[in-house]
C-alpha positions as CSV (number, residue, x, y, z in Angstrom):
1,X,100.4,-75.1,13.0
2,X,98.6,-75.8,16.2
3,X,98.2,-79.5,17.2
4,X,95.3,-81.2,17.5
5,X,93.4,-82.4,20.5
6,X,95.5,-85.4,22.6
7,X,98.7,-84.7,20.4
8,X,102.1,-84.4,21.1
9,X,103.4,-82.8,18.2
10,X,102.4,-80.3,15.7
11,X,100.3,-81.0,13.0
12,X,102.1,-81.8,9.7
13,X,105.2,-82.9,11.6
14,X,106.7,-86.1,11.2
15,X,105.6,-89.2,13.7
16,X,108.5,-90.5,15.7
17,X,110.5,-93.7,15.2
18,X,113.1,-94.7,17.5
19,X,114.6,-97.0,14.6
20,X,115.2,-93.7,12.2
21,X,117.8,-91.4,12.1
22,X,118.4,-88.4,10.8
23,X,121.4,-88.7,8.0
24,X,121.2,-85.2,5.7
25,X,119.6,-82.2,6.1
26,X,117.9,-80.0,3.3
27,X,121.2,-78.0,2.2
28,X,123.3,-81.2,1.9
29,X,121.1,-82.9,-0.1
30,X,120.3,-79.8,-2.8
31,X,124.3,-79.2,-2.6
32,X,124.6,-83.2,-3.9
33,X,121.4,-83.1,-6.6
34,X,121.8,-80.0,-7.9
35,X,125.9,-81.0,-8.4
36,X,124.9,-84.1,-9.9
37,X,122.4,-82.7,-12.2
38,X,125.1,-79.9,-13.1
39,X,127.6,-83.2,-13.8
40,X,125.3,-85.2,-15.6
41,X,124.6,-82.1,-18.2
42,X,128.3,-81.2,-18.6
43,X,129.0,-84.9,-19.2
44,X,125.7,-85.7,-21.5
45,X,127.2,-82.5,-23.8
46,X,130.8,-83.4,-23.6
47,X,129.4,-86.8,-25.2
48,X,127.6,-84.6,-27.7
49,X,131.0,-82.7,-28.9
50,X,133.1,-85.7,-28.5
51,X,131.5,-88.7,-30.9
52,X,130.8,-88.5,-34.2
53,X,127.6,-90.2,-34.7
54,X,126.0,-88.2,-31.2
55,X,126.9,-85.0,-32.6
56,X,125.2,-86.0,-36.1
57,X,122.0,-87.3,-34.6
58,X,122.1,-83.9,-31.6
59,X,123.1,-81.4,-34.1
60,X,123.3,-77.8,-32.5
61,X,126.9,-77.7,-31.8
62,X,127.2,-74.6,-30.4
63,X,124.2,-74.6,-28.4
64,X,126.1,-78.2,-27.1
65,X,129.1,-75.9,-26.7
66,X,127.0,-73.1,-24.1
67,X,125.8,-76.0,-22.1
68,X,128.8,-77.6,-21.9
69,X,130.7,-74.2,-20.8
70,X,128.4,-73.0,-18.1
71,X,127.5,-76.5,-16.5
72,X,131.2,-76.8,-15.8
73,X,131.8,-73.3,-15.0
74,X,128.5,-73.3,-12.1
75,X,129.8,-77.1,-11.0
76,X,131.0,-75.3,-7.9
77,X,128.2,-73.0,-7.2
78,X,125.8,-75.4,-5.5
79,X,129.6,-76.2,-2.6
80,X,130.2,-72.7,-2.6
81,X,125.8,-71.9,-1.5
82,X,126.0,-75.2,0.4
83,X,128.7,-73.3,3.1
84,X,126.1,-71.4,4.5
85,X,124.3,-74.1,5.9
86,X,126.4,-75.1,9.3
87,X,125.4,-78.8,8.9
88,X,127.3,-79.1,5.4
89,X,130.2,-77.5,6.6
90,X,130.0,-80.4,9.5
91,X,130.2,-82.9,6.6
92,X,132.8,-81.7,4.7
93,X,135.1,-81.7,8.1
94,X,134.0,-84.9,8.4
95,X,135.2,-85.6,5.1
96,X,138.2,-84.4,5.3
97,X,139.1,-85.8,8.7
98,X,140.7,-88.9,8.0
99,X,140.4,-91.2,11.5
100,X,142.1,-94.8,12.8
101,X,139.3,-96.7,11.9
102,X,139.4,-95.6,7.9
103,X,142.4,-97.4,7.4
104,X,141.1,-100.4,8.9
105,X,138.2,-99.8,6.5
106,X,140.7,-100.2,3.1
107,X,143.0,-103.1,4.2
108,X,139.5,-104.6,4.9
109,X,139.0,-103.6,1.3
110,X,142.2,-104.0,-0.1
111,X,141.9,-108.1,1.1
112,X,138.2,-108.0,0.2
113,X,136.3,-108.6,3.4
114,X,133.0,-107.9,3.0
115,X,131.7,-108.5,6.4
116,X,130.6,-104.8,8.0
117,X,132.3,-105.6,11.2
118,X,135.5,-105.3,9.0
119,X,135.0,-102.1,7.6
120,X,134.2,-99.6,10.5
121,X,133.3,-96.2,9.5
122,X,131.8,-92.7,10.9
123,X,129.1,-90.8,9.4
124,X,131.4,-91.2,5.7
125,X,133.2,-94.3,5.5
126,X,136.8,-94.1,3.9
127,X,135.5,-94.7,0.4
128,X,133.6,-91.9,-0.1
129,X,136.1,-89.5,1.7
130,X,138.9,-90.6,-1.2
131,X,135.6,-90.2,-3.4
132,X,134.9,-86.7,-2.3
133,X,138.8,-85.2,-2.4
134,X,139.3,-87.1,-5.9
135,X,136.5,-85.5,-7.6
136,X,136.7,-82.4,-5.7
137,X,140.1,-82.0,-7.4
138,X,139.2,-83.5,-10.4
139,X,136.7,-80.7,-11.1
140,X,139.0,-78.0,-10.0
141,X,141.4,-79.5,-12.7
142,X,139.0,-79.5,-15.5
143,X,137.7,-76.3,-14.7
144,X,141.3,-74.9,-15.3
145,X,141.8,-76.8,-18.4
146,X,138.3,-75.7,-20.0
147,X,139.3,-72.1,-19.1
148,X,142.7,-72.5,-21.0
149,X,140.8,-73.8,-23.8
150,X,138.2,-71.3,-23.6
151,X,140.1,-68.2,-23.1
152,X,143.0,-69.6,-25.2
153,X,145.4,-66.6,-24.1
154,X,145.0,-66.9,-20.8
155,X,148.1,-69.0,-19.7
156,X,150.4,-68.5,-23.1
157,X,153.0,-70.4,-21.8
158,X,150.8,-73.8,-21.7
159,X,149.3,-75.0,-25.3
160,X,146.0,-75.4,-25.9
161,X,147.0,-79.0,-27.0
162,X,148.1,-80.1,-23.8
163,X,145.0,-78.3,-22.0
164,X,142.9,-80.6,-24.6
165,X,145.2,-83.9,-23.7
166,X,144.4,-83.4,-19.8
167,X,140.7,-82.2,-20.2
168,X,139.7,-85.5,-22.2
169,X,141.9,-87.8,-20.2
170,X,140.2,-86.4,-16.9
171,X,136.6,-86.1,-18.7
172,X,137.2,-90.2,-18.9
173,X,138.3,-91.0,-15.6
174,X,135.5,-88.9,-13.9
175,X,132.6,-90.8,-16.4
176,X,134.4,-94.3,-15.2
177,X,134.4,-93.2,-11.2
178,X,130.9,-91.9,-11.3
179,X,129.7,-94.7,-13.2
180,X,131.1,-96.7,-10.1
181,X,129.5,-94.0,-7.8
182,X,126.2,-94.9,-9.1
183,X,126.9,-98.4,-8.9
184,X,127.5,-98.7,-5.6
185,X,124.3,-96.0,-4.8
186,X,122.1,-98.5,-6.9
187,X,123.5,-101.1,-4.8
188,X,122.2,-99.3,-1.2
189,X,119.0,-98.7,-1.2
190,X,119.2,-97.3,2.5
191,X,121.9,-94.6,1.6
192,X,119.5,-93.7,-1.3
193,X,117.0,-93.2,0.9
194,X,119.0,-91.3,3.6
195,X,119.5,-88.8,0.2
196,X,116.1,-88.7,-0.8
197,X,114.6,-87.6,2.6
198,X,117.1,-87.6,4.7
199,X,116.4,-90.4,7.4
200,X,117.9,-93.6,7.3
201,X,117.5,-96.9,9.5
202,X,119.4,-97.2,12.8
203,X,120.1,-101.2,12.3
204,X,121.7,-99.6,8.7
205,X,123.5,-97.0,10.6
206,X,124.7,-99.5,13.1
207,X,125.6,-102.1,10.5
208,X,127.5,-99.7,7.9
209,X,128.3,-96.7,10.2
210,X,128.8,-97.8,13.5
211,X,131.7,-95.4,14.7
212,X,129.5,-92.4,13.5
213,X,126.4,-92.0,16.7
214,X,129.0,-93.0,18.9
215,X,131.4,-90.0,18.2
216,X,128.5,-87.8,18.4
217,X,127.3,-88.4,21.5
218,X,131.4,-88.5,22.8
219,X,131.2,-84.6,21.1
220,X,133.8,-85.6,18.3
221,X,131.3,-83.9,15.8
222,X,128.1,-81.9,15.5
223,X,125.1,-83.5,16.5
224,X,123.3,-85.2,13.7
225,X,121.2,-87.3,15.6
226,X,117.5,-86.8,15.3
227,X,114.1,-88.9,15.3
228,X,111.5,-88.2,12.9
């Protein structure tokens, strides 16, 4: 649209703020909704096969059974869509890229400093890059064990028991981390925000992520830094 008379920028676009910065574009933030929405379903219907007095009150065990299937099956598709955009394949380099600084960030942990100026971190602190790879595999894992148990002559050579044993031991660990996940989300109302539309503070960036504007303007990643 045109702008209007004695305006700077186009109608309908954000004002300008020197204090915000732009944390996630549109693609990374479908990718992480739509994979949490695929998560909570598959683990809302794994609760609905696995206790007794759920399944009573749900009923519709094989309809539980579909959803539980497919949500676990697509729990990759939104990743696999999200490698188009060239601003989530930035972030998941940054998540895999392991720098100085992110060990500094768990000893600070590990001896429970608190304080920010402890726990440097880039655009991902160290946290959520063990987060990512952990559940990254974890999926991958229970993908393969669901298939086993799905197509149940598919590897004939490992039981069907020991595909169960693995799928419901992993099913638990993955409902404990993302409880802690959420936790910790709950518990930062900024990086909710920077989630919801994208744009965070820059006193939050420069309190929590310190290391991460400065490597961008050095060129040590792609350029994330816009105003609104």
């Amino acid at each position: 649209m045109r702008s209007t008379a004695g305006s700077t920028a186009p109608t309908g676009a954000r004002p300008e703020h020197e204090d915000r910065v732009r944390r996630f574009r549109t693609a990374e933030r479908l990718v992480h909704r739509a994979t949490g929405y695929l998560m909570l379903l598959c683990l809302v219907s794994a609760a609905c096969l696995y206790f007794g007095p759920l399944a009573q009150l749900v009923g519709r065990r094989n309809l539980m059974v579909t959803v539980h299937e497919w949500s676990g099956i697509s729990l990759p598709l939104p990743s696999l869509l999200g490698l188009l955009s060239p601003a989530f394949r930035a972030d998941l380099r940054r998540l895999n890229r392991f720098a100085v600084y992110d060990r500094q960030w768990l000893r600070a942990v590990r001896r429970r400093r608190k304080a920010p100026e402890a726990r440097p971190a880039g655009k991902f602190n160290a946290g959520q890059k063990l987060y990512a790879g952990w559940i990254a595999g974890a999926v991958l894992v229970m993908m393969f064990t669901g298939l086993l148990m799905w197509f149940m002559g598919l590897l004939p050579f490992i039981s069907r028991t020991s595909a169960i044993f693995v799928h419901d031991i992993l099913a638990w660990a993955i409902a404990f981390v993302l409880i802690g996940h959420m936790r910790r989300a709950f518990d930062d109302p900024e990086a909710r925000l920077g989630m919801r539309t994208g744009y965070v503070s820059r006193s939050w960036v420069d309190r929590y992520h310190a290391r991460w504007l400065g490597e961008e303007r050095k060129g040590d990643g792609p350029a994330d830094r816009h105003m609104t």
